[in-house]
N, C-alpha and C positions, 0 to 999 in steps of 0.2 A: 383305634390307634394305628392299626396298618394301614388303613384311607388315608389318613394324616400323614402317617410318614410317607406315602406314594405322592402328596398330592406336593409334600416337601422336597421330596429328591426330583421331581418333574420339573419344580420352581429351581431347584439348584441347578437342573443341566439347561433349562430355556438363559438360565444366568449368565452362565459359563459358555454357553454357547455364543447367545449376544455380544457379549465380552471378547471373546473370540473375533468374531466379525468384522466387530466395532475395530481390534486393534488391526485387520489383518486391513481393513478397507481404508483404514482410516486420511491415509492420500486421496483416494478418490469423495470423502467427505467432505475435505480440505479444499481441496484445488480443481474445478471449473471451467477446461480449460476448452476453449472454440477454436477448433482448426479452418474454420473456415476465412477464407483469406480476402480483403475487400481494400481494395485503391482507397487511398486517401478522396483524390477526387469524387469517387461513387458512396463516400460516407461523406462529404457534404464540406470536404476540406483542401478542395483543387489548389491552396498554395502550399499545401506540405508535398515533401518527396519523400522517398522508400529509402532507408539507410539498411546495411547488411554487418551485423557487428558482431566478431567475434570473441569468444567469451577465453580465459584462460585454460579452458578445461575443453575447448576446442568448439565446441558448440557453435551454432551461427541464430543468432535473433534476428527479427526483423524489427525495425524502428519507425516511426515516424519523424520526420525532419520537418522545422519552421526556422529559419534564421533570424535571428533578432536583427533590430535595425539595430544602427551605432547607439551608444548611449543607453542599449534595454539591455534588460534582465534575458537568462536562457530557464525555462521552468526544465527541470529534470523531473518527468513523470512516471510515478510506480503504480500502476491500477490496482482494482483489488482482486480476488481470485476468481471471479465469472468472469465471461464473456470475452472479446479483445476490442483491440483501439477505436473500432467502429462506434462502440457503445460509450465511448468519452466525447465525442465529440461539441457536446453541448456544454460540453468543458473548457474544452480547446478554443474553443471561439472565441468565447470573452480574454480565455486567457490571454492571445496572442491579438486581441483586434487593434492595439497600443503602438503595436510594431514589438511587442516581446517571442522570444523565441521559444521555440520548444523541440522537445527532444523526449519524445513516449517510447518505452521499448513497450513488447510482450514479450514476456517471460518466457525461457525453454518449456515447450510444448504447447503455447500458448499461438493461435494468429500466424500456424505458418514455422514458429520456432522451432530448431530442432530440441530434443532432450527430452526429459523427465523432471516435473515442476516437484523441487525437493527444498527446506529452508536452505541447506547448505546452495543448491546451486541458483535460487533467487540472489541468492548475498553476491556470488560472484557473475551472475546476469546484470544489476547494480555497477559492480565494479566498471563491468568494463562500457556498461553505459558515462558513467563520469570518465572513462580515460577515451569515450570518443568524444562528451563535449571538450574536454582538455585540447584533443589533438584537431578539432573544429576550428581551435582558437579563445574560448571562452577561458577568461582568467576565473579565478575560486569566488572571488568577490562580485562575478557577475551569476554567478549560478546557486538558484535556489530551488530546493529539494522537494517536492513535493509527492507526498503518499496518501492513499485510499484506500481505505479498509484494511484487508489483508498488507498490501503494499507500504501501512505506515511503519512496520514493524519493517520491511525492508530499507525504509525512507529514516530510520532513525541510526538503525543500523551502520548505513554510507555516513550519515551524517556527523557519527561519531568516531569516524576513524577516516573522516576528509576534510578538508577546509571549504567550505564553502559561506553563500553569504545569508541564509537563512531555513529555516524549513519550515513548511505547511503539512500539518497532517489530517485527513478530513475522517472524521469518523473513528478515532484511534482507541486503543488497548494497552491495558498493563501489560498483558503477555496473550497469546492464542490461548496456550495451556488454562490460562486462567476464564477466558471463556467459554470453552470444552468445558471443564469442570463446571460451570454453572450448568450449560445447557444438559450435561449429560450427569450429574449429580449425583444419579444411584450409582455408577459405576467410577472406580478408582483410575479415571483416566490420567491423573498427574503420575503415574507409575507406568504407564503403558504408550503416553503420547512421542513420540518421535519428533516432531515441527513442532517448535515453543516459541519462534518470536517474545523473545523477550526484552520487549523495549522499557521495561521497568530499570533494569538493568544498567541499559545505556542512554538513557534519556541525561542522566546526570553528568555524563562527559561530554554536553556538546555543550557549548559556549557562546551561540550565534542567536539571533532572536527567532522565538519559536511559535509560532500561532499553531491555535488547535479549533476546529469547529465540529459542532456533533448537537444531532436531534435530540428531542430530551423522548422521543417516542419509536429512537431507533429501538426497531427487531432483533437486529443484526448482531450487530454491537455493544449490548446497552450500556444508555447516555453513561451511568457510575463509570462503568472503565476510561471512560474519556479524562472525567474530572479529577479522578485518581492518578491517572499519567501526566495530569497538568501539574497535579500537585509535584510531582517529583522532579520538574523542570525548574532552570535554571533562570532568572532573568536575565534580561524584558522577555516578554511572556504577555501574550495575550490569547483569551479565549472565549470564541462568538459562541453563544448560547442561542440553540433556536428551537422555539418554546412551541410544540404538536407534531414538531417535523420527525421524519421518520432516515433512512440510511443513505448517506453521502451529502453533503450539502453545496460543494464548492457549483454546482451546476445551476442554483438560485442565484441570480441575479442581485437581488438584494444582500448576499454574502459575501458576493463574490466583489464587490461594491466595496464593502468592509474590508475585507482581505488587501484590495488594491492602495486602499488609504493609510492602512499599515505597511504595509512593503514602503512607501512612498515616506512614510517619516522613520522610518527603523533601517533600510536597506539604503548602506553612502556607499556607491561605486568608486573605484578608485580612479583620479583622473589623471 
């Protein structure tokens, strides 16, 4: 009986201890962030420029800049929580090769950003990416939202408390919290998590047309969270299934295909 209870209270403080960790680390689990700083041109995108934007909370991000021609779309970009804008770039290409515009920040601490990548200050890193396409020129009706991974839960967030004229989310979730809780299971992390993205939430106050895409063999993300946040949107609504793929999709060609011929019958600019 004493072995037993030794071998119990040993299991109860590796517990308590992990638990521990788990809450005190749990930013640096979350968020991924690359200071390392790389020219649009030396990542493979020589017609974007460097924008300098700052946030309400005083902060300065760095951006990427693509102007749309007359007549296009401005893609509003929220990456997900690794790496920075270098590592989208096989994104960016298709997106803008139409003559559409874009507008990528990195997030505080991210590529260069000043801060501390926190949910509160992604929200208002957002913010004031939509109040610099605003003051670029871009009306609501020409700017669609789009989010990745972590980023959708940013991306639904603007979307629900902005006008604009549609969102894309690639790879998305009912809430973070709700993915922690799978992944980390044995422990009560929905008591303990701090950054919940909860685009369950607010997916039901936005009103604009909504596409969502996601691997049915993502890692990351798994595919269920995707088709659960579909379910709680609002119409027109549509959602690309792609069947052994694994995390982010919009970078596939054939998706990204799809995605363009919806924006093109769903998104009426205002003339």
């Amino acid at each position: 009986m004493k072995i037993a209870g030794w071998i119990l209270a040993i299991v109860a403080v590796v517990y308590v201890a992990t638990l521990i960790g788990l809450t005190w680390m749990q930013r640096t689990l979350l968020y991924f962030p690359t200071q390392e700083t790389v020219t649009p041109a030396a990542a493979g995108l020589p017609k974007a420029e460097v924008l300098h934007i700052q946030t309400a909370d005083k902060e300065n991000l760095i951006a990427w800049y693509m102007p749309a021609t007359p007549g296009k779309l401005l893609f509003l970009y929220f990456q997900g929580n690794g790496g920075g804008l270098a590592d989208r770039v096989e994104r960016f290409i298709p997106m803008t090769e139409d003559g559409s515009g874009l507008l990528a920040i990195a997030y505080r601490s991210y590529f260069g950003s000043t801060g501390t990548a926190t949910e509160a200050g992604l929200h208002l890193d957002a913010d004031a990416a939509y109040a610099e396409a605003i003051k670029l020129g871009y009306t609501p009706d020409r700017i669609v939202v789009v989010g990745e991974s972590l980023g959708t839960g940013v991306a639904v967030a603007l979307a629900a408390q902005k006008p604009v004229a549609a969102l894309i989310l690639d790879s998305p979730y009912t809430s973070i919290i709700d993915v922690a809780a799978a992944r980390y299971w044995m422990f009560p992390v929905r008591l303990f998590m701090w950054d919940k993205f909860h685009s369950d939430r607010l997916i039901g106050q936005i009103h604009v047309p909504v596409l969502m895409t996601h691997g049915t063999d993502d890692g990351v993300i798994p595919f269920h969270f995707g088709k659960d946040l579909f379910k709680l949107a609002n119409e027109p609504k549509k959602f690309i299934e792609v069947p052994g793929a694994g995390h982010v999709m919009l970078g596939k060609p054939e998706v990204w295909q799809q995605v363009k011929q919806w924006l093109d019958a769903n998104v009426h600019m205002a003339r």
